[in-house]
C-alpha positions as CSV (number, residue, x, y, z in Angstrom):
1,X,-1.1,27.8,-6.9
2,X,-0.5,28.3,-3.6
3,X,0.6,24.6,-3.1
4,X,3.5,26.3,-5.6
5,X,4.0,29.5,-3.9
6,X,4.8,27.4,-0.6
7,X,7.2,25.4,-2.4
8,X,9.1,27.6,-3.4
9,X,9.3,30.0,-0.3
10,X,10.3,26.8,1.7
11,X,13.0,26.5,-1.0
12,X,14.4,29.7,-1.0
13,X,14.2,29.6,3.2
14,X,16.4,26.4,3.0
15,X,18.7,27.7,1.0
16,X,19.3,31.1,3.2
17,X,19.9,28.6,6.3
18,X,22.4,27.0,4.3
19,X,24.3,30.1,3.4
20,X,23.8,31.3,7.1
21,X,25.4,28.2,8.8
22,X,27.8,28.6,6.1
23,X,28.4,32.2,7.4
24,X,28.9,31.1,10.6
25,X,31.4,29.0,10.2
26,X,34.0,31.4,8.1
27,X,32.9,34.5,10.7
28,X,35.3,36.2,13.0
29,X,36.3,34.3,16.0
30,X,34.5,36.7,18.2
31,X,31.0,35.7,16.2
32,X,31.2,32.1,15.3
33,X,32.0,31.5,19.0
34,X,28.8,33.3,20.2
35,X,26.8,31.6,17.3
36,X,28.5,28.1,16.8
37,X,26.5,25.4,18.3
38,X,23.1,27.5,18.2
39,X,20.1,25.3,16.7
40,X,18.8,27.0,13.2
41,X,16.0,28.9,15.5
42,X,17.8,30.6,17.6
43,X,20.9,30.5,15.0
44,X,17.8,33.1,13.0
45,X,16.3,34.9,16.2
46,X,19.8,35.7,17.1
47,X,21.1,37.2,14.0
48,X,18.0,38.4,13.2
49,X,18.8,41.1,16.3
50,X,22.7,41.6,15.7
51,X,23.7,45.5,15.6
52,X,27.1,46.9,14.6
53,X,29.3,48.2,16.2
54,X,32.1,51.2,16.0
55,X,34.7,49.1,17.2
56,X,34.7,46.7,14.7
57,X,36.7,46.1,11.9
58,X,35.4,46.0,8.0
59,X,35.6,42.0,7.9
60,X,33.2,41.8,11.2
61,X,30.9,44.4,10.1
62,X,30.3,42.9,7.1
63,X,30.0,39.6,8.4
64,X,27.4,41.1,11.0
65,X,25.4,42.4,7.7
66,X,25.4,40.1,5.9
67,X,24.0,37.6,8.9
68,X,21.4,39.7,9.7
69,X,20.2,40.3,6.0
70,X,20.0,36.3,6.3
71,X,18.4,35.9,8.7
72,X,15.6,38.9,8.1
73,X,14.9,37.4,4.9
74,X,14.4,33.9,6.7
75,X,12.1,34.9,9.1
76,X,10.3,36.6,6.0
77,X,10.3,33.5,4.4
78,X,9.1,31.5,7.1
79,X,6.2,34.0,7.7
80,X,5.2,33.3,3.7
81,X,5.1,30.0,4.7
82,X,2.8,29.9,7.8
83,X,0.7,32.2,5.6
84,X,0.2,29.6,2.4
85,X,-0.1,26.6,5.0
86,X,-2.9,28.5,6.8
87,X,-4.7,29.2,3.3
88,X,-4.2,25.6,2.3
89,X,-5.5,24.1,4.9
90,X,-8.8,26.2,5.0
91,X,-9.1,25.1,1.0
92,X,-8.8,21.5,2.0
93,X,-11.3,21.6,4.8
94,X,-13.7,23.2,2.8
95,X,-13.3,20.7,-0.2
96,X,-12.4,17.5,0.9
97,X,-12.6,17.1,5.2
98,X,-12.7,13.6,5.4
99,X,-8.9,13.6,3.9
100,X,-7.4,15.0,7.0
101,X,-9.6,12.0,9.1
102,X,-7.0,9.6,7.3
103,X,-4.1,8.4,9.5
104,X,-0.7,10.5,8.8
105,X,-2.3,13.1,5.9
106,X,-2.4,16.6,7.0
107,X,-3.2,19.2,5.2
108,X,-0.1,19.8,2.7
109,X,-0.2,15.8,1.8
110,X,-4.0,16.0,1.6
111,X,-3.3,19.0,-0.9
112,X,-0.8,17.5,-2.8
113,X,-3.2,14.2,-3.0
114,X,-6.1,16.7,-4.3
115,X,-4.1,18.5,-7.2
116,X,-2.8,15.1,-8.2
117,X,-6.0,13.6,-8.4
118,X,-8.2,16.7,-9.8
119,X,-11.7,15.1,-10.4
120,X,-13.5,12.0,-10.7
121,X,-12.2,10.3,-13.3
122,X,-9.3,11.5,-14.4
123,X,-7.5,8.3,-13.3
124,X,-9.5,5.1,-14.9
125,X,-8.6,3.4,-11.7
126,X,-6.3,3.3,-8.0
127,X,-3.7,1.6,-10.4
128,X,-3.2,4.2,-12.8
129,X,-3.6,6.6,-9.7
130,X,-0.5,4.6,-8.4
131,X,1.1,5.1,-11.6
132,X,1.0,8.3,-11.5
133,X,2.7,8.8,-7.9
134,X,5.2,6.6,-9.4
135,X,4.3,4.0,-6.7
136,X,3.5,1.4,-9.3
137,X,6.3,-1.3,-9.6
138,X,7.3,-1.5,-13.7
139,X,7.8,-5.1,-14.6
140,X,11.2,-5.8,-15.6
141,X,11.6,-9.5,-15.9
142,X,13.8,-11.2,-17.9
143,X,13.3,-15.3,-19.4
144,X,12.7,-17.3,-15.7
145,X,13.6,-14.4,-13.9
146,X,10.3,-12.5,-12.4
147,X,11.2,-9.2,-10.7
148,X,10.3,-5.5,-11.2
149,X,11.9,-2.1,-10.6
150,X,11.1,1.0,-9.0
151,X,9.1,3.5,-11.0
152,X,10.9,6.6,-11.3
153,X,8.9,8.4,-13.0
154,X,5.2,10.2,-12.2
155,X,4.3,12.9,-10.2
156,X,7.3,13.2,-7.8
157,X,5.4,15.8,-5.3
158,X,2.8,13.1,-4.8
159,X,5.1,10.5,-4.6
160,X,6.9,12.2,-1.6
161,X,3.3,12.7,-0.2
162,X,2.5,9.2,-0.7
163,X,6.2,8.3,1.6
164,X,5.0,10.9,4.2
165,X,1.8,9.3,4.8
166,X,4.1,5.6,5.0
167,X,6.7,6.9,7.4
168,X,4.2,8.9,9.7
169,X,1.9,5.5,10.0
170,X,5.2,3.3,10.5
171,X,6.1,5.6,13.3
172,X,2.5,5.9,14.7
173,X,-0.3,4.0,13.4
174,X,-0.3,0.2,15.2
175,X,-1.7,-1.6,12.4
176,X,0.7,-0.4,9.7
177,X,3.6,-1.5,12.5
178,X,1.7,-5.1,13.0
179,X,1.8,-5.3,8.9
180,X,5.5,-4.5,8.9
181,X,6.5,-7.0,11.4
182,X,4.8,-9.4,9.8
183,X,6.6,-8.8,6.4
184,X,10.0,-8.6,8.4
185,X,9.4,-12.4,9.4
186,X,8.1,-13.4,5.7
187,X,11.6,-12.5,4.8
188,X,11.3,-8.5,3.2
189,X,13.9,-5.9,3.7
190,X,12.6,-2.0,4.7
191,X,12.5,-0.9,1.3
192,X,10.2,-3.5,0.2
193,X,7.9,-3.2,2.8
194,X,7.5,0.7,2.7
195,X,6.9,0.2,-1.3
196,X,3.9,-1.8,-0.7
197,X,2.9,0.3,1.5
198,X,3.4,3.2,-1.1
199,X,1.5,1.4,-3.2
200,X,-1.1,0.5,-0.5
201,X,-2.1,4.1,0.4
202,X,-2.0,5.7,-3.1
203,X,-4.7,3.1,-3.4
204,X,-6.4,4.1,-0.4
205,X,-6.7,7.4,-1.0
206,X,-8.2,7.3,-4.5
207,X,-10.9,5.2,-3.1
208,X,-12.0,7.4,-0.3
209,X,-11.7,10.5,-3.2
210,X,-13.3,8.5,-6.0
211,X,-16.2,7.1,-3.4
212,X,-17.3,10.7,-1.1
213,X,-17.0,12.7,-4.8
214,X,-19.4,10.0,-6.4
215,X,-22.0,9.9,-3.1
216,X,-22.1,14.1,-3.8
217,X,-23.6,13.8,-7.1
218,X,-26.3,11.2,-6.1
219,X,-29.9,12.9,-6.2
């Protein structure tokens, strides 16, 4: 639930930064060349604090309302936000710690890997675990041809999750770079590699959930 409420709050404050850059750009000259070129922080902190004035004409004032309803509602938004991500991340470290030990999972991946996997055994296995984060390959060969395609389908928050975890260890972790490198040379392109590795920590993850829930019911 709260994973949900989040979602949608960082939804809604995406879509007001749109509309406010969008703003920006059709304002008065007198506005869009005090905000243009502003980063989407202080683009919000700055229109957030805009006050009208006499002198203005209907267009400007309008403009300068609208902006600063915008922006209000963002930083609203945004305070939602911090609030669910704060609430989320006590539930995980209450329920399941040793997720957030795991190299790249904070605590909205560790979440989303929770919901997805519920309980022990509700997945027979890591493959069918894989399966559902659609980050199991589906065969698709054809006579002498052997090849498979990406899965499309599955549980598309945990498959964004699972490509978190990827790109944060790519970026950071040394022995997810040494594995890459040594794909590279064996002849595999990006998109490959960060597939396997898809697969690899979907895989991971169940076993680490699967082994530290079964150890809690031993007497």
């Amino acid at each position: 639930m709260r994973l949900a409420a989040r979602r949608s709050a960082v939804q809604a404050a995406t879509d007001a930064q749109r509309q406010l850059h969008a703003l920006v750009v059709a304002a008065p000259d007198p506005l869009r060349g005090r905000l243009r070129g502003l980063t989407t922080p202080r683009l919000v902190s700055t229109c957030g604090r805009l006050r009208q004035r006499a002198t203005w004409e209907v267009e400007t004032a309008a403009t300068v309302a609208s902006l600063r309803a915008l922006a209000r509602r963002i930083q609203l938004l945004n305070s939602e936000v911090a609030d669910h991500t704060r609430a989320i991340t006590t539930l995980v470290r209450v329920w399941r710690p040793d997720l957030l030990t795991r190299s790249g999972v904070g605590p909205i991946v560790a979440a989303i890997v929770l919901c997805a996997w519920s309980h022990p055994g509700r997945c027979r296995s890591d493959a069918a675990f894989a399966m559902v984060g659609g980050a199991a390959p589906i065969p698709a060969s054809s006579g002498q041809t052997v090849r498979v395609r990406l899965n499309r389908s599955g549980d598309r928050q945990l498959n964004q999750a699972l490509h978190v975890v990827v790109l944060t260890r790519l970026r950071y972790d040394p022995a997810t770079r040494a594995y890459a490198t040594r794909r590279r040379a064996q002849g595999k392109t990006n998109r490959e590699i960060k597939r396997c590795l898809v697969r690899y920590v979907a895989c991971q993850l169940f076993r680490l959930l699967e082994r530290e829930a079964g150890s809690r019911f031993v007497v």
